[in-house]
C-alpha positions in Angstrom: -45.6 -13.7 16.1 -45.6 -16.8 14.3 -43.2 -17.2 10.8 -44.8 -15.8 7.6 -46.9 -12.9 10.3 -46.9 -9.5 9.4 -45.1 -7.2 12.0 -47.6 -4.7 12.6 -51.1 -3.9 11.6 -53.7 -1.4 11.1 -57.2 -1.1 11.0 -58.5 0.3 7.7 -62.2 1.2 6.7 -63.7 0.9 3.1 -66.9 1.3 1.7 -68.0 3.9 3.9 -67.2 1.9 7.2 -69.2 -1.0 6.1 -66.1 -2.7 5.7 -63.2 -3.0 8.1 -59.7 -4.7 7.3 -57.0 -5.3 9.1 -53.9 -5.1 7.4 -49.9 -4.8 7.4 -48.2 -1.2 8.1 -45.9 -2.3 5.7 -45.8 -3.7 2.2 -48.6 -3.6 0.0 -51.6 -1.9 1.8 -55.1 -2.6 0.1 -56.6 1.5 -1.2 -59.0 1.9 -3.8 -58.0 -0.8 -6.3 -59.3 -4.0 -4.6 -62.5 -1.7 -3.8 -63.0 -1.0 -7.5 -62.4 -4.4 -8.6 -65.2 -5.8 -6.8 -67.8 -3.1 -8.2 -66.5 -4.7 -11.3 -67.6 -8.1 -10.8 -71.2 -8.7 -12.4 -71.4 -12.0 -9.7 -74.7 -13.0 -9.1 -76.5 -13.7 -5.5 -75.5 -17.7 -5.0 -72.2 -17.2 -7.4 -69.0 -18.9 -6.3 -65.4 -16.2 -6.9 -61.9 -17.2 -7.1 -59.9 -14.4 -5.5 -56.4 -15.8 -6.5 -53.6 -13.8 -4.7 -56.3 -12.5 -2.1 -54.2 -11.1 0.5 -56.2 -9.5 3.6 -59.2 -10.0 1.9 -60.3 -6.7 0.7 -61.4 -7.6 -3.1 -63.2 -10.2 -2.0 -65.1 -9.2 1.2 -65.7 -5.6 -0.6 -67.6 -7.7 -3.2 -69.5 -10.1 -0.4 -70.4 -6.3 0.7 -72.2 -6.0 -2.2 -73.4 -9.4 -3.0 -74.2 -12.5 -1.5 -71.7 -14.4 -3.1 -69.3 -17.2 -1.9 -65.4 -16.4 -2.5 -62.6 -18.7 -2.4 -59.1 -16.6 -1.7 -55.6 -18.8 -2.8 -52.7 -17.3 -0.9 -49.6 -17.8 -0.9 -48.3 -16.0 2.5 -49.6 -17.9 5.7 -49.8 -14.4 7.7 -51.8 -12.4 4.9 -54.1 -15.6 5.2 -54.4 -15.5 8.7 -55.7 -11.5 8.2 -58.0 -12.8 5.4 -59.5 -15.1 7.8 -59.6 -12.8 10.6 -61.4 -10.2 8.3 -63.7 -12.3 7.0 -65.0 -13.7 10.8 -64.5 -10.0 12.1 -67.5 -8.7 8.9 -69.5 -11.4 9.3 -68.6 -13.2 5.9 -66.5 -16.3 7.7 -69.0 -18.7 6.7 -68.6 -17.8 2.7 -65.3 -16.2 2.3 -62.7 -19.5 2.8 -58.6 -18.6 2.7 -56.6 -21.6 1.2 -53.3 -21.3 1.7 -50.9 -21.7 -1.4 -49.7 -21.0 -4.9 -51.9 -21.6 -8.3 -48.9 -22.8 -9.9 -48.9 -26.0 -7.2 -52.6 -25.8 -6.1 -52.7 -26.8 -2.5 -54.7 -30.3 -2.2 -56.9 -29.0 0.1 -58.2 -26.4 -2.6 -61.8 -26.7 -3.3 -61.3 -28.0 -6.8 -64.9 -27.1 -8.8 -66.3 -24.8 -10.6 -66.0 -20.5 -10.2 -68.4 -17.9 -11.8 -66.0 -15.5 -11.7 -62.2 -15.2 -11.4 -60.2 -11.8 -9.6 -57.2 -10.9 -8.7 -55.1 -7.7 -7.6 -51.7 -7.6 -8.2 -49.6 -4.6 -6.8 -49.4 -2.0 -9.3 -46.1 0.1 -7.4 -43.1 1.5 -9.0 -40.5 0.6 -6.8 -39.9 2.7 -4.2 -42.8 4.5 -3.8 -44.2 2.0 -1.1 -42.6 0.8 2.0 -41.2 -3.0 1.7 -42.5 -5.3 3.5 -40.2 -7.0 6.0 -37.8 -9.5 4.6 -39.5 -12.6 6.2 -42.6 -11.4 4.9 -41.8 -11.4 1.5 -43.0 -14.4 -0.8 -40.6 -16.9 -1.9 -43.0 -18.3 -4.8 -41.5 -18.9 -8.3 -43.5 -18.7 -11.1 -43.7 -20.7 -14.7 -46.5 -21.0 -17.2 -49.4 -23.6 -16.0 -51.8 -24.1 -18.5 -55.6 -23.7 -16.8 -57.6 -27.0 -17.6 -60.9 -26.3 -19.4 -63.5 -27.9 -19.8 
């Protein structure tokens, strides 16, 4: 597999099958949480999300599930991108669910740079040791410092 790939996958259903993902064995496996966060997004039909930190894509596509929205996912680890992309095609959302990859402290430049409705993101929530790690050439090597968010 190519650098930055997860080692091995598994294919997970959410939202009672209507959603499949496709994610690593290891490492931070999407449950309940990304799934809940989307049912808490009031997006409208036509609404443009920033999933920042978007991982396999389960936040976001669980909320295209819902809605017909379009959702921008920032993240960092090319192989977790690849799986978000892959998802996306593999539920019929590739044309409104667009992975760029990179960090928000050093947006990539080709970032779609306008305006979002709505903002998400999932951190893990884990106490170490409790999950498996993910492989050492999976981890992310991404320092972070304060950024200030222009407004407007």
């Amino acid at each position: 597999m190519p650098a930055g790939d997860p080692c091995s996958t598994s294919e997970d259903h959410f939202l009672d099958g209507r959603l499949v993902i496709r994610q690593p064995v290891d490492g931070y496996r999407a449950g309940s949480d990304p799934v809940f966060l989307a049912a808490a997004v009031p997006a409208r039909a036509g609404q443009c999300v920033l999933d920042l930190g978007c991982g396999v894509g389960t936040a976001g596509l669980s909320l295209l599930v819902r809605v017909p929205v379009s959702v921008v996912g920032l993240e960092l680890q090319p192989g977790l991108a690849r799986l978000a992309r892959a998802n996306a095609e593999a539920n019929g959302f590739g044309e409104r669910f667009q992975v760029v990859e990179g960090c928000l402290t050093e947006p990539p430049e080709a970032a779609p740079y306008h305006h979002f409705d709505h903002v998400i993101t999932n951190p893990p929530w884990y106490e170490p040791g409790t999950i498996r790690p993910p492989p050492p050439r999976a981890r992310p090597s991404a320092t972070w410092r304060r950024w200030n968010w222009p407004c407007g």
